[in-house]
Structure formats: structure tokens, C-alpha cells
PASEBA-1860 file (N, C-alpha, C; in nm, 3 decimals):
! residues 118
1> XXXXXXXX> 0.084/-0.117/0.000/0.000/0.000/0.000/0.088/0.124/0.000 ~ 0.086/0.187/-0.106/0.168/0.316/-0.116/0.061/0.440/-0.101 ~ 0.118/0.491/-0.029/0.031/0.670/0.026/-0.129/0.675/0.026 ~ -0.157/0.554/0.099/-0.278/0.515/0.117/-0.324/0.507/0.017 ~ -0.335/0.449/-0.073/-0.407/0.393/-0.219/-0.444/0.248/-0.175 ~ -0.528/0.158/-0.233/-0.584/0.064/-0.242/-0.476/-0.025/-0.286 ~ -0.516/-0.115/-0.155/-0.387/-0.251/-0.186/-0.426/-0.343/-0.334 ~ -0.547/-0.309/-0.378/-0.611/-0.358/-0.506/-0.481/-0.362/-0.618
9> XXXXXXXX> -0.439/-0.491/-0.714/-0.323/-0.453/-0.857/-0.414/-0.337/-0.917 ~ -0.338/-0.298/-0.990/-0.398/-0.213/-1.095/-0.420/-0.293/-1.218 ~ -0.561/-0.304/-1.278/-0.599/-0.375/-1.351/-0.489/-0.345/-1.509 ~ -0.488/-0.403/-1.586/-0.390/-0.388/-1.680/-0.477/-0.483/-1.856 ~ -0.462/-0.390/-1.894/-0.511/-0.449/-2.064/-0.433/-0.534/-2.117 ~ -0.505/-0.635/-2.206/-0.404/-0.675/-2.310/-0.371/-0.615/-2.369 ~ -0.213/-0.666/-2.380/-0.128/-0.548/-2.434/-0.095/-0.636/-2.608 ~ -0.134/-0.772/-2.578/-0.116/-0.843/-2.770/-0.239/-0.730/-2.894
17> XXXXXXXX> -0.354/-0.677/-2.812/-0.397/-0.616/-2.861/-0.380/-0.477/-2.899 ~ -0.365/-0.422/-3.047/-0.336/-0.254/-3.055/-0.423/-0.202/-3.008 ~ -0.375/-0.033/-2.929/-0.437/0.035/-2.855/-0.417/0.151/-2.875 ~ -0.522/0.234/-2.883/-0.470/0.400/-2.958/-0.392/0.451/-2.838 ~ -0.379/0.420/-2.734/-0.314/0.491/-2.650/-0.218/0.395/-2.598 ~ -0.086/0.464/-2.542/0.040/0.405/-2.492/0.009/0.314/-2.369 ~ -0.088/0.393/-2.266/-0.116/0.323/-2.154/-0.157/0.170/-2.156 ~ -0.110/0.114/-2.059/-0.154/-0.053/-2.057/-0.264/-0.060/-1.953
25> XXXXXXXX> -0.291/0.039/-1.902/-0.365/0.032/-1.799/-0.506/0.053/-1.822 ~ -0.623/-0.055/-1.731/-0.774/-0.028/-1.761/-0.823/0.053/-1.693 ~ -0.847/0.220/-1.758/-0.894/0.282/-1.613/-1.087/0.283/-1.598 ~ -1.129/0.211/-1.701/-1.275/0.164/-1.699/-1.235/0.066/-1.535 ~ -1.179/-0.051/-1.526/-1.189/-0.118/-1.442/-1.121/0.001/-1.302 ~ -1.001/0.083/-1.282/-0.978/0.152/-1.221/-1.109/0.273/-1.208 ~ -1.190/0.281/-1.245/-1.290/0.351/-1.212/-1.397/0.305/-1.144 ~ -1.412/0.117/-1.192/-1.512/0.085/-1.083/-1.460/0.039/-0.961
33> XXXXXXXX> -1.300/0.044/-0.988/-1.270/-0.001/-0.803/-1.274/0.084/-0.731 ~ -1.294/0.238/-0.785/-1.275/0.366/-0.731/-1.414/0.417/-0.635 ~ -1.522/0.371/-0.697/-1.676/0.354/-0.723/-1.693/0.299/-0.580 ~ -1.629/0.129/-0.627/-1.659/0.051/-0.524/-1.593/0.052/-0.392 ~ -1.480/0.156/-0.377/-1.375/0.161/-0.247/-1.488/0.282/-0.193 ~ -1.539/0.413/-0.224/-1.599/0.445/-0.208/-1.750/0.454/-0.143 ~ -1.819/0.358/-0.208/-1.943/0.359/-0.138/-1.912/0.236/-0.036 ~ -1.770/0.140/-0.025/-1.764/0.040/0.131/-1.701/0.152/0.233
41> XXXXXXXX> -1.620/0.281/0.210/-1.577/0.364/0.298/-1.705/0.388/0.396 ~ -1.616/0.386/0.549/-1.711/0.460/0.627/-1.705/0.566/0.677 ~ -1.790/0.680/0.695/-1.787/0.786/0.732/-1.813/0.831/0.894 ~ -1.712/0.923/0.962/-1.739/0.909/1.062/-1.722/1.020/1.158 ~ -1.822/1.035/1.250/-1.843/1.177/1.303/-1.960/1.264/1.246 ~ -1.941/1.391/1.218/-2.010/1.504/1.152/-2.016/1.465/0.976 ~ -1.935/1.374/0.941/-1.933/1.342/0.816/-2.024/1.232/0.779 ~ -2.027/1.139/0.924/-2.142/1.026/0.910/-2.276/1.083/0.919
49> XXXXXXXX> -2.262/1.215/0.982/-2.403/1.227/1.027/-2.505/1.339/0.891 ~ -2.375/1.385/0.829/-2.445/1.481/0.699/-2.440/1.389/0.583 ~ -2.419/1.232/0.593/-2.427/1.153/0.483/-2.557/1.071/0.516 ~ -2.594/1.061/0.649/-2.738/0.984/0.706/-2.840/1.088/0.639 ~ -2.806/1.238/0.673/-2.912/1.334/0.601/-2.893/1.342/0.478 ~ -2.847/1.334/0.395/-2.827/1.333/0.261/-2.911/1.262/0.224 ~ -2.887/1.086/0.280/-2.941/0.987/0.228/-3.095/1.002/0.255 ~ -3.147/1.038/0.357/-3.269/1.042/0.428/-3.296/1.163/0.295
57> XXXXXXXX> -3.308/1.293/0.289/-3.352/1.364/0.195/-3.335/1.323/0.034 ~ -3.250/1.285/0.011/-3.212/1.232/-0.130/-3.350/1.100/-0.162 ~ -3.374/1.013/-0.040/-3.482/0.917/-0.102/-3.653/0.960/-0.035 ~ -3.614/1.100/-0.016/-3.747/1.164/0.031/-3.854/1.187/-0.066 ~ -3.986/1.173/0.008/-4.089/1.249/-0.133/-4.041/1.405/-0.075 ~ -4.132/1.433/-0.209/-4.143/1.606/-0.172/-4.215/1.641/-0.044 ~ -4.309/1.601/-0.020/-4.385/1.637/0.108/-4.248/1.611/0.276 ~ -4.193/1.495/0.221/-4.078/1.468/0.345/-3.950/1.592/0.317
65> XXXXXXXX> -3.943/1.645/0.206/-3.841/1.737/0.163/-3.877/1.881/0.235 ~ -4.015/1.904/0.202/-4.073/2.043/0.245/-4.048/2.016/0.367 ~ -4.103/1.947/0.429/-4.070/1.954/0.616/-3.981/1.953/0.656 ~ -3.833/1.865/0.604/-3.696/1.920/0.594/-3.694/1.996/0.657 ~ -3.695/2.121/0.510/-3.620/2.215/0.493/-3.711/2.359/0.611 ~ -3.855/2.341/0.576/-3.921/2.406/0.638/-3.825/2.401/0.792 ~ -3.879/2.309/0.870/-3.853/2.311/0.980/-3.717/2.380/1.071 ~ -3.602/2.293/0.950/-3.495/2.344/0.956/-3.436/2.494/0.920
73> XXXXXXXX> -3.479/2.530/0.832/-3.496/2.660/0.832/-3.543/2.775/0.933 ~ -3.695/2.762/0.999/-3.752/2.838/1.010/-3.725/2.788/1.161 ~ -3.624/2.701/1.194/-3.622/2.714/1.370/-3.496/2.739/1.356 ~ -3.431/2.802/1.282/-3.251/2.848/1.310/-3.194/2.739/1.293 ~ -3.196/2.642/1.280/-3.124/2.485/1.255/-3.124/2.401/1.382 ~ -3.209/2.429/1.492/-3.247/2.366/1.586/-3.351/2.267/1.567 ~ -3.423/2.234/1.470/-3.517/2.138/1.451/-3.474/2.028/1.335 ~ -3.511/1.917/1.321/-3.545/1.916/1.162/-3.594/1.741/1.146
81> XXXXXXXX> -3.702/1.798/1.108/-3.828/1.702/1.108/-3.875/1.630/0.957 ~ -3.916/1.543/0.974/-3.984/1.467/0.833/-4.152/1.500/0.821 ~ -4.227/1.539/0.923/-4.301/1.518/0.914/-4.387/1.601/0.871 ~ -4.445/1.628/0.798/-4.461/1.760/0.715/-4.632/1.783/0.793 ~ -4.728/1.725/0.828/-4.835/1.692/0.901/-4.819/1.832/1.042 ~ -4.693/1.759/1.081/-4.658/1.876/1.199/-4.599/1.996/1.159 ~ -4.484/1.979/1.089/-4.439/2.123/1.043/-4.483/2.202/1.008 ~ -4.617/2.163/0.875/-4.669/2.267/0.851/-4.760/2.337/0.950
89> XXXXXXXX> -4.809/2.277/1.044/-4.898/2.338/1.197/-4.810/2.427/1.274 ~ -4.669/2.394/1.292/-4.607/2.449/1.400/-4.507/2.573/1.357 ~ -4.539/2.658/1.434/-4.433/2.797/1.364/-4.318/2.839/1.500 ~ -4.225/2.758/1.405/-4.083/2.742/1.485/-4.032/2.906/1.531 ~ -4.059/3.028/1.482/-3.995/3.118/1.505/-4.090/3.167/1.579 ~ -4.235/3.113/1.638/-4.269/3.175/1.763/-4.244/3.097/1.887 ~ -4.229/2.948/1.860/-4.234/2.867/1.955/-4.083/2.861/1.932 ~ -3.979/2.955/1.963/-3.839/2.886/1.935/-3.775/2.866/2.034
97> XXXXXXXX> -3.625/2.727/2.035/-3.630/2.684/2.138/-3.506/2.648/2.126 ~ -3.405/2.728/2.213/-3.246/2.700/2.192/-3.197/2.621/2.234 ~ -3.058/2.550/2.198/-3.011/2.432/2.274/-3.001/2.414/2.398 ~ -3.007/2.332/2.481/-3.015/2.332/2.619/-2.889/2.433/2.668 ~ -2.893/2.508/2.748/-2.798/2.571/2.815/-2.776/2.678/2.733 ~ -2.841/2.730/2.631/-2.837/2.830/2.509/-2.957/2.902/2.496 ~ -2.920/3.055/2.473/-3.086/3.139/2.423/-3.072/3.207/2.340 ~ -3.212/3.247/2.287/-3.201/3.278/2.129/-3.145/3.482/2.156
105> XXXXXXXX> -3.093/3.534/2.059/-3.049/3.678/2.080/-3.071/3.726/1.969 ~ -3.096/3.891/1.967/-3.106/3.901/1.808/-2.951/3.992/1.775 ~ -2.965/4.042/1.649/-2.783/4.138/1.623/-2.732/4.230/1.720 ~ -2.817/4.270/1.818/-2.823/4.374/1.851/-2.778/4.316/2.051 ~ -2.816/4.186/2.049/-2.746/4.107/2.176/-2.887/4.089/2.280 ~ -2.934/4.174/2.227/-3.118/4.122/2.303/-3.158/3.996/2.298 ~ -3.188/3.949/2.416/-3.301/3.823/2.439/-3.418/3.837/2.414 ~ -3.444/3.685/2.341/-3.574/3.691/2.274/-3.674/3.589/2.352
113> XXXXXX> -3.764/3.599/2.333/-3.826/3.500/2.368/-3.831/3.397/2.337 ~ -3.827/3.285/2.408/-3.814/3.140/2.394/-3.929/3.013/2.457 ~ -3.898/2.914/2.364/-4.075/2.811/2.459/-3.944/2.744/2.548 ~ -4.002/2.715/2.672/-3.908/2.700/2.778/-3.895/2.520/2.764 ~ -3.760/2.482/2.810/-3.742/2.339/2.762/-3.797/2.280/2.890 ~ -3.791/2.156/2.810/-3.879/2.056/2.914/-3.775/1.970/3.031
END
């Protein structure tokens, strides 16, 4: 394994056959090992956790998309919900609700009002 590359050979063409190009190398097959090292990688931390949302929105309907983004949006990035049933009922910027041990402020350094945690 050189500089962390894939202990994988590098696939290699027949070379009895002419080839418009000098290279002996298959980078069709070097592209699907690339493919396939890829989607077995695991991701981990903050990187696992924006690839769980990816995946979750990427195989969303639209109705699961709107509540997304709605939610997430409109509570400062303190929420973020699938359920579009509730989201669309609930209005995050009156009922807003900062991380535990956190309150909401506006530019100006004023406290705002907040729904008090449970």
C-alpha cells in the first residue's frame, strides 16, 4: 500500500492487442474499483451524520423534503423534522427553542423570547 491507495493490482489491458493509447492500464476497471472503495468507505463523526441526512432527503418524497427544509430553516437549525403533518402546523420562530444551556439573541445582543425546555 503506497500513500494510502488501495492494496487492489492495478488492472492492466491486453497489451497483444493494438491500442490508440500508450497506456496498458484499464482505467474503466480503475474507475469501478474507485466507485466501489468508495461507497464500502465509512464515514465518521459530523461526516457520518451529513451523509445519514443526505441519504434520508435524497430518497425523500417532496412532502418529506418540504418539512426538511421548512422546519430546519424556520427554527434556526435547531429542529429538523420529516413530518410535514406537523411542520406545517407548528411555527418554529414563535415557539423557538435554543439548545439546552443556550438562548435565542437578536444582532443587537437582546433576548428573545423562547418556549421554555422541558
Amino acid at each position: 500500500e503506497k500513500n494510502g491507495s488501495s492494496s487492489l493490482p492495478v488492472p492492466v489491458l491486453d497489451t497483444k492487442k493494438p491500442r490508440p493509447y500508450s497506456s496498458t492500464r484499464d482505467w474503466n476497471e480503475i474507475e469501478k474499483n474507485l466507485k466501489r472503495d468508495e461507497e464500502n468507505e465509512k464515514p465518521e463523526g459530523e461526516e457520518a451524520l451529513n451523509k445519514l441526512f443526505s441519504q434520508i432527503y435524497g430518497n425523500a418524497s417532496e412532502e418529506t423534503k418540504r418539512a426538511m427544509v421548512k422546519s430546519f430553516q424556520t427554527s434556526g437549525g435547531t429542529v429538523l423534522s420529516t413530518n410535514w403533518d406537523e411542520v406545517s402546523k407548528t411555527d418554529y420562530e414563535k415557539e423557538r427553542q435554543a439548545p439546552k444551556g443556550q438562548e435565542w439573541k437578536n444582532w443587537e445582543g437582546q433576548r428573545l423570547s423562547q418556549k421554555e425546555s422541558d
